[in-house]
C-alpha positions as CSV (number, residue, x, y, z in Angstrom):
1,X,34.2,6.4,17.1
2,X,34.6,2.9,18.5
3,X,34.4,0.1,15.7
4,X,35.0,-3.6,16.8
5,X,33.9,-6.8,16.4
6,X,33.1,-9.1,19.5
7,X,33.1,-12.7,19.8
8,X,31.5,-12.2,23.5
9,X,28.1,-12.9,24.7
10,X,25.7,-10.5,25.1
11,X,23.3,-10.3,28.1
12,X,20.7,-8.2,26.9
13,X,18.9,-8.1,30.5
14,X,22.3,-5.9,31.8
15,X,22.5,-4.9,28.5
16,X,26.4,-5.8,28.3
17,X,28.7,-7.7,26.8
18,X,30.0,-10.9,29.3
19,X,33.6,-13.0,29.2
20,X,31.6,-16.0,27.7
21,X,32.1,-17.0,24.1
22,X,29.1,-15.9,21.7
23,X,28.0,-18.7,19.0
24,X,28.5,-15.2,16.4
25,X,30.7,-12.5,15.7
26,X,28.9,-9.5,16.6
27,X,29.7,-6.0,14.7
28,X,29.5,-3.0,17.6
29,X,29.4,0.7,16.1
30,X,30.0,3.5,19.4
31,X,30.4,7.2,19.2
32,X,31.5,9.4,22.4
33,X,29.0,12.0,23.3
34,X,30.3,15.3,24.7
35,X,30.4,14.5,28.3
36,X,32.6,11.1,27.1
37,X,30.0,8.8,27.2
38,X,30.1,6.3,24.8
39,X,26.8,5.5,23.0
40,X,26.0,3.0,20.5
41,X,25.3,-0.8,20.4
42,X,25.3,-4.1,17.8
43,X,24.2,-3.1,14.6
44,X,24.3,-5.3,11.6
45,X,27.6,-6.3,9.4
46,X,26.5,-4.5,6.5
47,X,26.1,-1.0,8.6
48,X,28.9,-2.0,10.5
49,X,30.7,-2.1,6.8
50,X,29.2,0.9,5.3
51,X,30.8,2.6,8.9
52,X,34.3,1.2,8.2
53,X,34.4,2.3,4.5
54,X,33.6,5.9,5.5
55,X,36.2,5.9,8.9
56,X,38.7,4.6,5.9
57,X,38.2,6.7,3.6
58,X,40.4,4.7,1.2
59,X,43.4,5.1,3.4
60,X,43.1,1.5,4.7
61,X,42.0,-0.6,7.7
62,X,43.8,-1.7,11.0
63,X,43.0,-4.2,12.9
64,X,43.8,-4.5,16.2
65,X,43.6,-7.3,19.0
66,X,44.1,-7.8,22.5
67,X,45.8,-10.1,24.8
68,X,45.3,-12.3,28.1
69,X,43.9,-10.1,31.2
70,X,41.3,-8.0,29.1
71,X,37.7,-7.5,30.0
72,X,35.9,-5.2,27.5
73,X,35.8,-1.9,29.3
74,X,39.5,-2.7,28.8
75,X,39.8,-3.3,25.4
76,X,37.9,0.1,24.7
77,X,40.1,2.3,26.8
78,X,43.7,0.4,24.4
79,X,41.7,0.9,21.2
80,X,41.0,4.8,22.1
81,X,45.0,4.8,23.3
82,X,45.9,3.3,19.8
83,X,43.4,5.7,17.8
84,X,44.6,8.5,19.5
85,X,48.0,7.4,18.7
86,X,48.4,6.5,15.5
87,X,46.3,9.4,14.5
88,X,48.5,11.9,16.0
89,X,51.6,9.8,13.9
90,X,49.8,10.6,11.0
91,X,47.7,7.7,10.2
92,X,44.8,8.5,8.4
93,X,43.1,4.6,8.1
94,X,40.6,3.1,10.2
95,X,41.4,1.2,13.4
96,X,39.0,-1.2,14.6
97,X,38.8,-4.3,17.2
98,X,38.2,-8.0,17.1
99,X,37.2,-8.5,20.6
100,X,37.5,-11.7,22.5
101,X,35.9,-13.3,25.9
102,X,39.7,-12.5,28.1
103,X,38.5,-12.8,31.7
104,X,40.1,-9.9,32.6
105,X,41.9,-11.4,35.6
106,X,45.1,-12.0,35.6
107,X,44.9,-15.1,37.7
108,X,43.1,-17.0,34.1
109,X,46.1,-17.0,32.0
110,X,45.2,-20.9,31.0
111,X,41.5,-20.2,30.7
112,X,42.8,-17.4,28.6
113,X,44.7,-19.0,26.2
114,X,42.0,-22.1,25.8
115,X,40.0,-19.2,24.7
116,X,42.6,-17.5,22.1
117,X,42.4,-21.2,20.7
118,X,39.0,-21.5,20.6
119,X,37.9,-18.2,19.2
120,X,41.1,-18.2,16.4
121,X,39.0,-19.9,13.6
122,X,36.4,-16.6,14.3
123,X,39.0,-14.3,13.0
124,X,39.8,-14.3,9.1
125,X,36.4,-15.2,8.0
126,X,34.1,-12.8,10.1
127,X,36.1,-10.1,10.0
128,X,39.1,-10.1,7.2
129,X,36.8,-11.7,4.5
130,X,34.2,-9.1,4.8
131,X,36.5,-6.2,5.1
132,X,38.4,-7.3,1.9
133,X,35.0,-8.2,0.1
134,X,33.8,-4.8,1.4
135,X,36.8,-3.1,0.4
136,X,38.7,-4.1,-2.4
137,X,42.3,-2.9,-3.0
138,X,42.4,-1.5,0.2
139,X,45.3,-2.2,2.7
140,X,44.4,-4.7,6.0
141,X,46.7,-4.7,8.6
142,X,46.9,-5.7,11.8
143,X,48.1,-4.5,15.4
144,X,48.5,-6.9,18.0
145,X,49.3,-7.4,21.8
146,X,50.3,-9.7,24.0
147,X,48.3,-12.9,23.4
148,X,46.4,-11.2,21.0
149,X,49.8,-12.3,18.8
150,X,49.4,-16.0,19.3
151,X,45.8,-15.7,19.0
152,X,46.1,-14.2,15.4
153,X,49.2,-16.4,14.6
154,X,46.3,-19.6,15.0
155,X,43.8,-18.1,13.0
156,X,46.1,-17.6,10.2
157,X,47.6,-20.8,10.4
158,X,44.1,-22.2,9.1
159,X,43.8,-20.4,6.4
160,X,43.8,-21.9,3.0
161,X,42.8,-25.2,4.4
162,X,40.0,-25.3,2.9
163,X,38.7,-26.6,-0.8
164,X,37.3,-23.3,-2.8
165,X,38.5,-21.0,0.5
166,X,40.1,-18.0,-0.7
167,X,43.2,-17.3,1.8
168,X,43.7,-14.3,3.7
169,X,46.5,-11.9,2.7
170,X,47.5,-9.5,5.3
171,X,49.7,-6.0,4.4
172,X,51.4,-5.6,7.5
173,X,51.1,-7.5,10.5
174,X,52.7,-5.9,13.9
175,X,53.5,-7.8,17.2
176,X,53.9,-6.3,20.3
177,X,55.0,-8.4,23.4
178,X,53.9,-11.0,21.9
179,X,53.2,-14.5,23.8
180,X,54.2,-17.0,21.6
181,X,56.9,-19.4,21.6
182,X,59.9,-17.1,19.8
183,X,60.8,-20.8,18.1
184,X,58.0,-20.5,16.5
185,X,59.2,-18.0,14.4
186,X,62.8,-19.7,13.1
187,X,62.9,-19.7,9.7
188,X,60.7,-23.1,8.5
189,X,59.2,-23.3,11.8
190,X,55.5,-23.1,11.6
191,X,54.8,-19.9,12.3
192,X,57.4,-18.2,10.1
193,X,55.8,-20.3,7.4
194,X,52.3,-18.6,8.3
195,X,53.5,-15.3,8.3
196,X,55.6,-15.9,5.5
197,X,52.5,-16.7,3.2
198,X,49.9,-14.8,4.8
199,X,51.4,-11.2,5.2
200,X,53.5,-9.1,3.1
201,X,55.9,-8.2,6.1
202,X,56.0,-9.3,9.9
203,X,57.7,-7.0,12.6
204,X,58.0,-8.5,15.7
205,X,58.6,-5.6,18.5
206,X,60.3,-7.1,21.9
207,X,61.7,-5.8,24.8
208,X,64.2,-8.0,26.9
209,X,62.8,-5.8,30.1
210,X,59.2,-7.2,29.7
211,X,58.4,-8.9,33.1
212,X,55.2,-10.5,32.4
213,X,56.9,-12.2,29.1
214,X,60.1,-13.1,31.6
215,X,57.5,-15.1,33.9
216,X,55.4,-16.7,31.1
217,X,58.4,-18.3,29.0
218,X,60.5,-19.0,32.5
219,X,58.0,-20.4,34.3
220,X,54.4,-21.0,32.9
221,X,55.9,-22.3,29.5
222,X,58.9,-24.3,30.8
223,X,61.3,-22.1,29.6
224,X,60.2,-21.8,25.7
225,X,61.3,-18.1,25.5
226,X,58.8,-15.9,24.3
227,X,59.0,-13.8,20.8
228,X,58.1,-10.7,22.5
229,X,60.6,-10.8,25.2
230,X,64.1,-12.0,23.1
231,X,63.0,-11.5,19.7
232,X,63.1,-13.9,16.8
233,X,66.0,-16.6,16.6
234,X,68.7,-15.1,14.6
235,X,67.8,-17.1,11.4
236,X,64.5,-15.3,10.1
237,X,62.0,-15.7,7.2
238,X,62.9,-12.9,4.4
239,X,59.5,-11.1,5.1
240,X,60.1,-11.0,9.0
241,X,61.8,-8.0,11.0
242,X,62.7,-7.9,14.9
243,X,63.0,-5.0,16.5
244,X,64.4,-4.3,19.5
245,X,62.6,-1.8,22.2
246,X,64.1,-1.9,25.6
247,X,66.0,1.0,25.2
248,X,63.1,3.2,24.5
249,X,61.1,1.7,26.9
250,X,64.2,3.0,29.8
251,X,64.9,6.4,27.6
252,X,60.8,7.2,27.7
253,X,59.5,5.0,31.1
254,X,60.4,6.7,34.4
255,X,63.2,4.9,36.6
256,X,60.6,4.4,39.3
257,X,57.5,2.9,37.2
258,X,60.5,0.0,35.2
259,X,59.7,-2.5,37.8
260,X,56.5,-2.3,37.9
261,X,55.0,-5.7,35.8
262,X,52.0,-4.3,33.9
263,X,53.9,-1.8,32.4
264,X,56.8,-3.3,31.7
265,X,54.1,-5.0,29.1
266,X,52.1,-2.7,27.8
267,X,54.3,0.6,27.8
268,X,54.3,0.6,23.7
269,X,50.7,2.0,24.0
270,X,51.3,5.2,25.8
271,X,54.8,5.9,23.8
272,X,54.4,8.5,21.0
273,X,57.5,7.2,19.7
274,X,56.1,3.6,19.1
275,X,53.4,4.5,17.4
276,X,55.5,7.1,14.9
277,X,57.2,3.7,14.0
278,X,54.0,1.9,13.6
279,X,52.7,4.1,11.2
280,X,55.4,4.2,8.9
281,X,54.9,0.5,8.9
282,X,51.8,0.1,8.6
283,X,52.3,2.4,5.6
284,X,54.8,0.0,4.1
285,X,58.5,2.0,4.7
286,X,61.6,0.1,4.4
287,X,63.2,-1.3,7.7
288,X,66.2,0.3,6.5
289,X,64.7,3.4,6.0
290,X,62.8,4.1,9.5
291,X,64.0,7.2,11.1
292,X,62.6,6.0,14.2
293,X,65.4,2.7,14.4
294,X,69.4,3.2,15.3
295,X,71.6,0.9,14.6
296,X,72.7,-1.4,17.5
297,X,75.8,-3.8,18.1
298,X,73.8,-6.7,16.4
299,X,71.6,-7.6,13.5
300,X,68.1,-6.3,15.0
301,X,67.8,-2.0,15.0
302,X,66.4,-0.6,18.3
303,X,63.3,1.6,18.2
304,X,65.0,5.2,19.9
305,X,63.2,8.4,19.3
């Protein structure tokens, strides 16, 4: 049961979302049909609402968002993976999309991330605001990938600007190969300072065998190391946790498939391992107490199942 708000346009002569940016947030609602077809369309916020508070059932929303090279279709085969995931970990919340105008070409990295900029201040108010209005109490986290990471990191960054805005406060905020400068992230750098004040904990999942994240911080960035490639600098805010994945990515990935660049990237969503750790953070267990970490020969634990 697909749930996801998009910030594309909408061609209603093709009937299909485009890679343009939309002047709204639109609120999508899709169910699968027997055959697999999925069926649906844009309904309004409030339906889209009333949908999320039953697909909660009181057990708490997930967010998640995409990165750079995503076209739609995209989008809505990794939100089924991470569904299908989680809810074999365990997790009983919903899981739901914000869905932005990615090209889906991996040649449009730049026009890419002039997008993630441009549709960041789209985030927190129409989708957070109305989930927490809708849903008091209720835990929001979120789930993110790739540029989807730096994406989110901007949108939270402008929170609380604003005279009378009340600012967003996040449960649990996950990472994964993230694209964003792993500077950043020192503690009293600006983005530890975001994440610091606008979630309750941070975990920051990186893997030193992620190619993609190897060519974006050696060559496309000048050699700014990205978070989700190294990890954090060793001096981190108190809320923020790294942890280290290359080992399960050789123990779980076969030999033959390591080299391969895609995957290398976005391996955490087909490993029942990684999503067994998500969920018990999502649902708020002590670092210290995952039985999916082991202790490794420095200060971050590596995610080993």
């Amino acid at each position: 049961m697909p749930l996801f708000i998009t910030r594309r346009t909408y061609n209603a002569s093709k009937k299909k979302f485009t890679n343009n940016l939309a002047a709204l947030s639109r609120h999508v609602f899709l169910q699968k049909t027997p055959a697999g077809k999925l069926e649906g369309g844009i309904i309004s916020q409030a339906d889209w609402l009333d949908q999320l508070a039953q697909a909660s059932n009181g057990n708490g929303v997930l967010f998640y968002v995409h990165g750079f090279n995503t076209d739609q279709p995209s989008m809505l085969s990794r939100l089924e993976k991470v569904e299908e995931g989680l809810k074999a970990a365990g997790f009983q919340g919903a899981i739901v999309a914000f869905d932005w105008p990615s090209e889906g070409n991996v040649l449009a990295y730049d026009a890419d991330r002039r997008m993630s900029k441009d549709v960041a201040p789209f985030l927190i108010p129409d989708a957070v605001h109305p989930v927490t209005a809708r849903l008091p109490g209720q835990n929001v986290s979120f789930l993110c990938h790739s540029m989807g990471c730096f994406l989110t990191l901007r949108a939270l960054s402008g929170e609380g600007d604003h005279v009378g805005q009340v600012p967003c406060q996040l449960d649990e905020v996950l990472f994964t190969a993230a694209d964003v400068d792993a500077e950043a992230l020192r503690q009293g750098a600006w983005g530890a300072l975001v994440m610091e004040k606008r979630c309750t904990r941070f975990t920051n999942y990186y893997s030193v065998a992620d190619k993609v994240l190897a060519l974006s911080g050696g060559l496309i960035h000048g050699g700014q190391e990205r978070a989700g490639h190294v990890g954090m600098p060793d001096l981190k805010a108190a809320n923020s946790v790294d942890v280290y994945t290359t080992a399960q990515f050789r123990k779980h990935v076969p030999v033959a498939d390591q080299g391969k660049q895609i995957l290398s990237h976005n391996w955490y969503y087909d490993d029942a391992g990684f999503y067994r750790d998500a969920k018990l953070t999502i649902e708020g267990t002590t670092a210290a107490a995952m039985p999916t970490r082991r202790d490794t020969d420095q200060v971050d634990k590596a995610l080993l199942t």
